[in-house]
N, C-alpha and C positions, 0 to 999 in steps of 0.2 A: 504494500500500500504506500509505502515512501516512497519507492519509484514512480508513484501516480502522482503526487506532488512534486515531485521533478519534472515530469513529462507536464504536468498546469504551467509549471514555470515555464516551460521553453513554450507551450505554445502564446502564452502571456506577454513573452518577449518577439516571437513574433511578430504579432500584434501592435505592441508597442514601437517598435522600429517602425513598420508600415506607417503607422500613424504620423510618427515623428516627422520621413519621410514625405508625409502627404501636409507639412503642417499643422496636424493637427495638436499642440504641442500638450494641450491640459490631458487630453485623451490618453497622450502616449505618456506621460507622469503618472497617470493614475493606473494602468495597466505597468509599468515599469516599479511600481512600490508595490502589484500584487504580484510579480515576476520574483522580488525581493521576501515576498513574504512565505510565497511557496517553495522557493530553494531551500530557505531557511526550516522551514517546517517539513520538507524531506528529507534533512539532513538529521534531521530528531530524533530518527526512530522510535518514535510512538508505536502504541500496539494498535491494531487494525481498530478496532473500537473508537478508540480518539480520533483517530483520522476519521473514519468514516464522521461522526459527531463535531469536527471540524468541518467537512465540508460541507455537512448539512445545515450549520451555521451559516457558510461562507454564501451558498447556495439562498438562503431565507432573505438575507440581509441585502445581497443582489437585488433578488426581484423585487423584494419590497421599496428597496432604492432605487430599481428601475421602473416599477409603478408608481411613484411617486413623482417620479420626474416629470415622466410622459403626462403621468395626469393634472397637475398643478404648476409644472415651473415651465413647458411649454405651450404654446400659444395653440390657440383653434387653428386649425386648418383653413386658406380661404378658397 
């Protein structure tokens, strides 16, 4: 399961490059500190339990951050 937080972080970095690359610079910050967080926490060795409860954390806090966005800090569509 720690190599599956390894493998978050590089596609995170991915991402992040891309982004940087396209200007997008907040996007690619925020994707390059969760690049950071998931190395870090594959590096851990926790037991599969933690992880899994780790990213079912990391997973709630997403979409609720992503539903939130979408629904109150973006504009109607015209």
């Amino acid at each position: 399961m720690a190599r599956m937080f390894r493998v978050l972080g590089f596609w995170t970095l991915v991402i992040a490059l891309m982004a940087f690359a396209g200007n997008m610079y907040e996007f690619a910050l925020l994707f390059f500190v969760q690049t950071a967080v998931f190395f870090l926490l594959g590096y851990l060795n926790f037991t599969e339990r933690t992880y899994l409860m780790m990213f079912w954390g990391y997973m709630v806090l997403a979409f609720l951050g992503f539903t939130y966005w979408s629904v109150f800090e973006m504009g109607m569509p015209v």
